[in-house]
Structure formats: C-alpha cells, structure tokens
Backbone as XML, in Angstrom:
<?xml version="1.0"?>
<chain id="A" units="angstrom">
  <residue number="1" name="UNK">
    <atom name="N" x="93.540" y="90.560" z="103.213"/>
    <atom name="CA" x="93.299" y="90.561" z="101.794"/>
    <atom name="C" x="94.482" y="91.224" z="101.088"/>
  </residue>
  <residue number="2" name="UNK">
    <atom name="N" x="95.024" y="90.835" z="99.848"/>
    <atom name="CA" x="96.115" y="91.500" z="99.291"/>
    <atom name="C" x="95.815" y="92.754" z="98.516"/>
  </residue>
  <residue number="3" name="UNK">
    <atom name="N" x="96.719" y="93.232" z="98.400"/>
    <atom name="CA" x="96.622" y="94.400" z="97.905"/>
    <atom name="C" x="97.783" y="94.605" z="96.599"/>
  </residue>
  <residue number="4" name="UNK">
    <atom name="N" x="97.604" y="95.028" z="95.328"/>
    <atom name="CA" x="98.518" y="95.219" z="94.271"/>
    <atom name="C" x="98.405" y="96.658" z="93.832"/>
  </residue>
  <residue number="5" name="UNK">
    <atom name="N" x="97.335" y="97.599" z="93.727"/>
    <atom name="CA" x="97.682" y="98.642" z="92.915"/>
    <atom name="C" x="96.927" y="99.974" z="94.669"/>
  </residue>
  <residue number="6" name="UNK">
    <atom name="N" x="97.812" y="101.050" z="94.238"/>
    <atom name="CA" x="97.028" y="101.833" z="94.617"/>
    <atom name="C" x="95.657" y="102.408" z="94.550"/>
  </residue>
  <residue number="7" name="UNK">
    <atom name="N" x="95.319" y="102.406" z="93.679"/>
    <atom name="CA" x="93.277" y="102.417" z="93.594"/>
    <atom name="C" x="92.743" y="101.166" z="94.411"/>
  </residue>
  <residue number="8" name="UNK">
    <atom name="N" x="93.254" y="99.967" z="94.666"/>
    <atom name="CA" x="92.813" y="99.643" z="95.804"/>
    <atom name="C" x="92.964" y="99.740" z="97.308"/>
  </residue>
  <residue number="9" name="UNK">
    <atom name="N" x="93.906" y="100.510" z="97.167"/>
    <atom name="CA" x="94.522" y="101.229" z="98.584"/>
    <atom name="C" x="92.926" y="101.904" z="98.686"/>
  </residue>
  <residue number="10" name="UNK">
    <atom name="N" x="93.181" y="102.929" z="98.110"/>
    <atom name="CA" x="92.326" y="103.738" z="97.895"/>
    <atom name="C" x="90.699" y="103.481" z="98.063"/>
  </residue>
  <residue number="11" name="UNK">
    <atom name="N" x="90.294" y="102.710" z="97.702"/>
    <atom name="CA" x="89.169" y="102.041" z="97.355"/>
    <atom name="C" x="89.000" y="101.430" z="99.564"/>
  </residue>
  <residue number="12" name="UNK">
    <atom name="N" x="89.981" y="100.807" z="99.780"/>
    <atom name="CA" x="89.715" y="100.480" z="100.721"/>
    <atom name="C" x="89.870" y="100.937" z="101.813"/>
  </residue>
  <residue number="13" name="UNK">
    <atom name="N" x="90.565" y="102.226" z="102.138"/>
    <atom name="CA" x="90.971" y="103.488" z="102.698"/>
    <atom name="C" x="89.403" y="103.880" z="103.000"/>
  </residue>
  <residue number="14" name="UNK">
    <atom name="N" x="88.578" y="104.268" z="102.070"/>
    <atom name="CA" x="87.866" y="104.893" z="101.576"/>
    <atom name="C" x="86.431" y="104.007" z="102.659"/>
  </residue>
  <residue number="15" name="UNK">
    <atom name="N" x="86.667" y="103.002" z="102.598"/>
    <atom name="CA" x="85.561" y="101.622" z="102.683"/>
    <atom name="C" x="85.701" y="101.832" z="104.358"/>
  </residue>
  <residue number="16" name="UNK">
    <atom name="N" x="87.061" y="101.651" z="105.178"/>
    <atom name="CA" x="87.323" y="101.768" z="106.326"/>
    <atom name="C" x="86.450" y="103.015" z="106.844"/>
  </residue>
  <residue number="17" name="UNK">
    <atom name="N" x="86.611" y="104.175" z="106.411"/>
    <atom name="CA" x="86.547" y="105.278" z="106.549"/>
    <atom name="C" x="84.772" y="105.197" z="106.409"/>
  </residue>
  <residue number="18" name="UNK">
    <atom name="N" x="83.900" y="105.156" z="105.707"/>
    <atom name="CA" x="82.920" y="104.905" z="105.696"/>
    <atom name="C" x="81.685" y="104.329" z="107.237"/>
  </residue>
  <residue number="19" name="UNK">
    <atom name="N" x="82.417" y="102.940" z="107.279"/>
    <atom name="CA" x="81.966" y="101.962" z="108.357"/>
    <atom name="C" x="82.628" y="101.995" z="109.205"/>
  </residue>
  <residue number="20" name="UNK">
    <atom name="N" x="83.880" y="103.495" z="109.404"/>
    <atom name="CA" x="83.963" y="103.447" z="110.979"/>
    <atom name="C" x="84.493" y="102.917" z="111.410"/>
  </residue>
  <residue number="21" name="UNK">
    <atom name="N" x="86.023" y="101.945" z="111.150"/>
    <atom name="CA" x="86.701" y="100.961" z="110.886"/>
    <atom name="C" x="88.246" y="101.462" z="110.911"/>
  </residue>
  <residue number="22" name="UNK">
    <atom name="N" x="88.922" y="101.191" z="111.954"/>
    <atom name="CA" x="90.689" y="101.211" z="111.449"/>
    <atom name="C" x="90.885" y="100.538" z="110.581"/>
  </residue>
  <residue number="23" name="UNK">
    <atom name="N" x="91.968" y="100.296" z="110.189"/>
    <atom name="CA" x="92.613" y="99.608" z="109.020"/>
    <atom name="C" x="93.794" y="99.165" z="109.185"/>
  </residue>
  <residue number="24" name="UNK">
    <atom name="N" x="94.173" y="98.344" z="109.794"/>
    <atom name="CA" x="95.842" y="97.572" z="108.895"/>
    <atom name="C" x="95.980" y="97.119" z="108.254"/>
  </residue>
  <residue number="25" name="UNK">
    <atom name="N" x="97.672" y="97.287" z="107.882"/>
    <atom name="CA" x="98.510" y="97.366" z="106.388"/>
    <atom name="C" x="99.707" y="96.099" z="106.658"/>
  </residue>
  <residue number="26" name="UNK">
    <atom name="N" x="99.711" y="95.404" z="105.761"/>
    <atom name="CA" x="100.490" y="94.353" z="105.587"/>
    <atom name="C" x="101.842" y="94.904" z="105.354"/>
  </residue>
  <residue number="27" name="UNK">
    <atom name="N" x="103.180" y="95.619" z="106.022"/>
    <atom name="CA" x="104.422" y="96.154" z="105.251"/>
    <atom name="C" x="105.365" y="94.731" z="104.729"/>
  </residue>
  <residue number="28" name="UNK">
    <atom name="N" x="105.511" y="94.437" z="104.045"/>
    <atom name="CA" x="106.796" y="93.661" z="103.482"/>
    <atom name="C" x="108.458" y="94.545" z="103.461"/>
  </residue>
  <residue number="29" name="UNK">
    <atom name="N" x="109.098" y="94.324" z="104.275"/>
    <atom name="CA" x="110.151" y="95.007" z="104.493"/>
    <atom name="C" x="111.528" y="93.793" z="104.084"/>
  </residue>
  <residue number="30" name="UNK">
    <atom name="N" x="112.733" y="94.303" z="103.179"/>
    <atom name="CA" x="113.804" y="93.290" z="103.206"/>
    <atom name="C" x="114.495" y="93.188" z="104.473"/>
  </residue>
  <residue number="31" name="UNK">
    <atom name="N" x="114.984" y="92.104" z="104.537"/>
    <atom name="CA" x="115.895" y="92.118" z="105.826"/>
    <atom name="C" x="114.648" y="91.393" z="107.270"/>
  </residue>
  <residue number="32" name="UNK">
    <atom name="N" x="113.668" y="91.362" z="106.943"/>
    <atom name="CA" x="112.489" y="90.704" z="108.415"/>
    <atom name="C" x="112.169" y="89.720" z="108.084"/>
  </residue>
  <residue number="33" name="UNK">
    <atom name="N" x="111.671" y="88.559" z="108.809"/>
    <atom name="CA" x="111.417" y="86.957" z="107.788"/>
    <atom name="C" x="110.192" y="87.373" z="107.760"/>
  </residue>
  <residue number="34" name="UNK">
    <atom name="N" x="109.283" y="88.234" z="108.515"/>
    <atom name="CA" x="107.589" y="88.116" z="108.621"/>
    <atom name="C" x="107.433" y="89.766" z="108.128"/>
  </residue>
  <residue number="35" name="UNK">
    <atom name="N" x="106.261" y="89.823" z="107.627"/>
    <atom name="CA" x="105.729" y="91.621" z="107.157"/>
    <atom name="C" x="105.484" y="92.015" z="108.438"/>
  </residue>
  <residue number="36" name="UNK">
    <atom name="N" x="105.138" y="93.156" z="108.595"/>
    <atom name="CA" x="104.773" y="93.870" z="109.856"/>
    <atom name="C" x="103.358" y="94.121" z="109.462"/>
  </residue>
  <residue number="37" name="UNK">
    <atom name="N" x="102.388" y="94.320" z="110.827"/>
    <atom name="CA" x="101.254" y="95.088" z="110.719"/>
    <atom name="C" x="100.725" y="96.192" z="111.109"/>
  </residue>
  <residue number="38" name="UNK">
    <atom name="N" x="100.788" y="97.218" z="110.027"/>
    <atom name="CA" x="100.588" y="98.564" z="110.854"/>
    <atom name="C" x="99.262" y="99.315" z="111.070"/>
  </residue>
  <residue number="39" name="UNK">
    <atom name="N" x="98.579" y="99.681" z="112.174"/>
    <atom name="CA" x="97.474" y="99.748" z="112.299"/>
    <atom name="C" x="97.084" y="100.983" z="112.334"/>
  </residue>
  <residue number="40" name="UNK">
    <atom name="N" x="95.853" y="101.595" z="111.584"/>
    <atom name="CA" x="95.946" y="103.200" z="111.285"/>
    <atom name="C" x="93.935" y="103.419" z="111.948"/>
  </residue>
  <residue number="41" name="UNK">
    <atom name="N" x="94.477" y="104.447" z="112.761"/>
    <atom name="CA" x="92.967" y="104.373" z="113.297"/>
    <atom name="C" x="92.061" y="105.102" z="112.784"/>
  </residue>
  <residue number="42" name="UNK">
    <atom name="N" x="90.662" y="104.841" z="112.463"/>
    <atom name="CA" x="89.934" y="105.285" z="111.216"/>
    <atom name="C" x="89.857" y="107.070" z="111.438"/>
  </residue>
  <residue number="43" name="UNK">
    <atom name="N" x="90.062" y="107.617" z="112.860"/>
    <atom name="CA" x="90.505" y="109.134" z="112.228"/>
    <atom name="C" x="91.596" y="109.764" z="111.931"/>
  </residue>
  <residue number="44" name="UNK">
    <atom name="N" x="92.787" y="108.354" z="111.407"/>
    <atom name="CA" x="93.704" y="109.216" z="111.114"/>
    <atom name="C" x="94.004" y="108.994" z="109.325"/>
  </residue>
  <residue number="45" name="UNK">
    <atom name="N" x="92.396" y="107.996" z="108.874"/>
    <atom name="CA" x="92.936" y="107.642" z="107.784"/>
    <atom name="C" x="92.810" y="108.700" z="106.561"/>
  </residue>
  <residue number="46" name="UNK">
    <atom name="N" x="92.154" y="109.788" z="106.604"/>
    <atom name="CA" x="92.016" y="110.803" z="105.725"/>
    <atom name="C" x="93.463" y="111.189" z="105.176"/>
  </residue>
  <residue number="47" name="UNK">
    <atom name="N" x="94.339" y="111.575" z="106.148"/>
    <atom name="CA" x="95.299" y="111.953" z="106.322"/>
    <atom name="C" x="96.648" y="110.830" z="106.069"/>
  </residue>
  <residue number="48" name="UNK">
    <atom name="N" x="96.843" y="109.769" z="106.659"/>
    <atom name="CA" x="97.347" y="108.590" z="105.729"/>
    <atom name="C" x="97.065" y="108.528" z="104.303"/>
  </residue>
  <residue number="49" name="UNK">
    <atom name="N" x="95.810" y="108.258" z="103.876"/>
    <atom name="CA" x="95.469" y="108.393" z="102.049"/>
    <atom name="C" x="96.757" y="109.235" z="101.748"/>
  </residue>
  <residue number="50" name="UNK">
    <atom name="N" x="96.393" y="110.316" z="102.623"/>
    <atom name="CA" x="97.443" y="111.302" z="101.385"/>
    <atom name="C" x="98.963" y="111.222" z="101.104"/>
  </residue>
  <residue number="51" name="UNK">
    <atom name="N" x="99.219" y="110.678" z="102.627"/>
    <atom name="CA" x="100.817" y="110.477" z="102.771"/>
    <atom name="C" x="100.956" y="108.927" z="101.864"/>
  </residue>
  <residue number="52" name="UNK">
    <atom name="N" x="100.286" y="107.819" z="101.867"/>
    <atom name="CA" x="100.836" y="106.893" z="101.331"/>
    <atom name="C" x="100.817" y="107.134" z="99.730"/>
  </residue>
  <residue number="53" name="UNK">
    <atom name="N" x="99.671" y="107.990" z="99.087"/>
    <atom name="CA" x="99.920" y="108.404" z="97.737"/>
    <atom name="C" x="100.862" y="109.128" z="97.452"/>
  </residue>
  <residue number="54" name="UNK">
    <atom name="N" x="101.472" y="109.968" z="98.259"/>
    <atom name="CA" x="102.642" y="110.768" z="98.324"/>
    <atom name="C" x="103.663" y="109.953" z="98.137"/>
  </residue>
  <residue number="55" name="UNK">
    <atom name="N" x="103.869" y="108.473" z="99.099"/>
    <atom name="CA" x="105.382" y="107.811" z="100.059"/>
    <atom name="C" x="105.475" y="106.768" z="98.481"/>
  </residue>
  <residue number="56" name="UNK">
    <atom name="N" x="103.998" y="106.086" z="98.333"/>
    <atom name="CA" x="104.354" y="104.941" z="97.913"/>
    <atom name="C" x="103.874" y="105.100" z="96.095"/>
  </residue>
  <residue number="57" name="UNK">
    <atom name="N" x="104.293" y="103.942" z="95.535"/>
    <atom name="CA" x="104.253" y="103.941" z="93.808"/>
    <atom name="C" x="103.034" y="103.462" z="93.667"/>
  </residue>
  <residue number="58" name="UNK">
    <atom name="N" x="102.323" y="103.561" z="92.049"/>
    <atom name="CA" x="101.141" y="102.694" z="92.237"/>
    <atom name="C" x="101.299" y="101.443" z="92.159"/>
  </residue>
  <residue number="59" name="UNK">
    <atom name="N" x="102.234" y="100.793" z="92.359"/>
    <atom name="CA" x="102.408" y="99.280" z="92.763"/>
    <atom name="C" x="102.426" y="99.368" z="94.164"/>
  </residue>
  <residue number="60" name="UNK">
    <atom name="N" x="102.167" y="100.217" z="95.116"/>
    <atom name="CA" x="102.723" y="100.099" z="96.585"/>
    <atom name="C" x="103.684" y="99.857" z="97.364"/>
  </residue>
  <residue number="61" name="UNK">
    <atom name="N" x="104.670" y="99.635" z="95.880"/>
    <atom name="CA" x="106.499" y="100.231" z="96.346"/>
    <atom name="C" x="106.693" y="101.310" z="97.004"/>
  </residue>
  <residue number="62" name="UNK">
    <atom name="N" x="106.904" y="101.360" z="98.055"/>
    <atom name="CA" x="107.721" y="103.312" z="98.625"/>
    <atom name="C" x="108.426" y="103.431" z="97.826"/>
  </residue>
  <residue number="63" name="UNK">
    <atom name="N" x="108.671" y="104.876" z="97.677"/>
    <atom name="CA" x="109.068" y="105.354" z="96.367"/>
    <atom name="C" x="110.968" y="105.890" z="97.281"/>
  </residue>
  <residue number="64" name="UNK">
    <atom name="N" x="111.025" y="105.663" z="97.860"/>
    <atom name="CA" x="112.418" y="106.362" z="98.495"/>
    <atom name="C" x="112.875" y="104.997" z="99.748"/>
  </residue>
  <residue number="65" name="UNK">
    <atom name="N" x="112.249" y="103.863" z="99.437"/>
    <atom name="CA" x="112.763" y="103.064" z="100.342"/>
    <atom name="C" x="113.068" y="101.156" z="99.803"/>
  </residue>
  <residue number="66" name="UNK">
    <atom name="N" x="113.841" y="101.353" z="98.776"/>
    <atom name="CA" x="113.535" y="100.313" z="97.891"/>
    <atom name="C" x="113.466" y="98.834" z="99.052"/>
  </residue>
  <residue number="67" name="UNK">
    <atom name="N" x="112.339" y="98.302" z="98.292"/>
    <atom name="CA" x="112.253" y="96.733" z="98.813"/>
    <atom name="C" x="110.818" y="96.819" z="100.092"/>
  </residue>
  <residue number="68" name="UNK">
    <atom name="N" x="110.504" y="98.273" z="100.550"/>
    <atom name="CA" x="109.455" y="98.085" z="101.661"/>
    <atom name="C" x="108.054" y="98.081" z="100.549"/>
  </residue>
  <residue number="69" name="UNK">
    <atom name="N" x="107.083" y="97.624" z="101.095"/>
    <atom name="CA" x="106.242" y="97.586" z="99.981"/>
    <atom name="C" x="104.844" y="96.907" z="100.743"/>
  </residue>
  <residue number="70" name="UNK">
    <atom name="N" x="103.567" y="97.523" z="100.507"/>
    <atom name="CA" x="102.244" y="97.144" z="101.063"/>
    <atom name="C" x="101.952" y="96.049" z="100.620"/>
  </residue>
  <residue number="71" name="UNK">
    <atom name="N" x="101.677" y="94.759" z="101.100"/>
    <atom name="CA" x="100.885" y="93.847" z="100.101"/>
    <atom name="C" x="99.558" y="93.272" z="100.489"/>
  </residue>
  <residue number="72" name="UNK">
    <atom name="N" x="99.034" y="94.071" z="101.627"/>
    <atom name="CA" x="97.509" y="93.497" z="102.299"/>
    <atom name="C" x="97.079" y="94.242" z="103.479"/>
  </residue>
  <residue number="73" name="UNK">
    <atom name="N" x="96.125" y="94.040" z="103.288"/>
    <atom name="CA" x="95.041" y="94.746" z="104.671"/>
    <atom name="C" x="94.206" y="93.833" z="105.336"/>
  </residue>
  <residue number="74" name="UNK">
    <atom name="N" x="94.054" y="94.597" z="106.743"/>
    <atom name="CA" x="92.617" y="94.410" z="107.203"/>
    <atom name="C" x="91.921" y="95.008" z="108.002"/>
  </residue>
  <residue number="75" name="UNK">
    <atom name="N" x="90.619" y="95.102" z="108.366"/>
    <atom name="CA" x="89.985" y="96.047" z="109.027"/>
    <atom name="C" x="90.075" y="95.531" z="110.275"/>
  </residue>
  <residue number="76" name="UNK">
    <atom name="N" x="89.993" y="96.535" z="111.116"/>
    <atom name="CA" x="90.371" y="96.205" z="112.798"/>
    <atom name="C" x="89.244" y="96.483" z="113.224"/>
  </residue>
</chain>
C-alpha cells in the first residue's frame, strides 16, 4: 500500500504494532532500478517510529539523504 505523509507512517506503525505484525517499508533510493524492502520486526517498531520521525520529512523524504524516500508498506 503507498504511503505519502507521515501520519500515515504513523497510523500504520501503530496498526502493526497492535496485531502483532512486522512491517515493511517500500525505500525508493536514486541510482537502483527497483525500491528495496525493509523489514522491521514488530518489537523493534516502537523504536523505528521514533527514528523515522527523526530521519525522514513529512513527505517521507530523509531529511539528510536527498532522493531516498518511503513510498509503501506491508505487513509481514
């Protein structure tokens, strides 16, 4: 599912975390023809929340890595 603003990061961070659920993240990186999928296991997602509100913009731009950028999830 795509993802555009951080409150749905959030929102779905949140949802994983609930039902017990990892979560992967769609990265869009310049320079790769395909996104990567990074997979965060539901006890480490408390702790992710905080770093990606920290790393990334509320568009889900990283804020110190121009061009990498979240654009989707899914639950594992």
């Amino acid at each position: 599912m795509e993802l555009e603003k951080m409150s749905e990061l959030e929102f779905v961070v949140k949802t994983a975390i609930k039902t017990k659920q990892s979560l992967g993240l769609i990265i869009e990186m310049p320079g790769f023809e395909s996104p990567e999928l990074i997979i965060n296991p539901v006890e480490n997602l408390e702790k992710k929340l905080e770093y990606y509100k920290n790393t990334y913009s509320e568009d889900l731009e990283h804020k110190h890595a121009k061009g990498i950028k979240i654009i989707a999830y899914t639950f594992c």
